[in-house]
N, C-alpha and C positions, 0 to 999 in steps of 0.2 A: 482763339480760333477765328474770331469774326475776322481780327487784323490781319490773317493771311488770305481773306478773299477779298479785300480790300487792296491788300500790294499785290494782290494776282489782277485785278482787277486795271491797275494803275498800271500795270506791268503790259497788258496788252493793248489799253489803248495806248500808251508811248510807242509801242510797236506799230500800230495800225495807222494811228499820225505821220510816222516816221514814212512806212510805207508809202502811203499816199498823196505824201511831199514829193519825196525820188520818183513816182513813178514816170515812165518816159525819159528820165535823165541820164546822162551816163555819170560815173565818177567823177572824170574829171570837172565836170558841169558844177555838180554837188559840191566838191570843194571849192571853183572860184567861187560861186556864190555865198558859200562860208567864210569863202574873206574877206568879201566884198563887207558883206553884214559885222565882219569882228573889225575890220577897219573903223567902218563907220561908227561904230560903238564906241571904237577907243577913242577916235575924234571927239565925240560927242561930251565923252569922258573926261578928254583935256580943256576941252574949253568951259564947261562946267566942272571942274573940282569939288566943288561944294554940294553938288547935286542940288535936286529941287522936288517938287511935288510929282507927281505922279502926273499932272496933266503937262505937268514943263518940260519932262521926259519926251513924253510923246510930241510936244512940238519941237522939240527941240532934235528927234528922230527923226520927222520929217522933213524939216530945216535940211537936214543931211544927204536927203534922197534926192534933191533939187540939184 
């Protein structure tokens, strides 16, 4: 019983997150931006294959936004 107010719980803050990402945006805003960020990702991806730490993630995310 506890575990279904835990994923109700999990379930509206993703909602409330999401919400207050979009707000003031339109659609189409939301999706470029969604590409922008899965582009970049996959970039990030190809040029590291092998991945790395967790801190080399994040610079190497940054790296991208430059």
């Amino acid at each position: 019983m506890n575990s279904v107010w835990i994923l109700l719980f999990l379930l509206v803050a993703i909602i409330a997150l999401m919400a207050a990402r979009s707000r003031g945006r339109s659609l189409d805003e939301l999706i470029a931006e969604s590409s922008r960020d899965h582009h970049r990702v996959s970039h990030m991806i190809a040029r590291h294959p092998g991945g790395g730490a967790w801190r080399d993630v994040r610079r190497w995310l940054a790296e991208g936004k430059r």
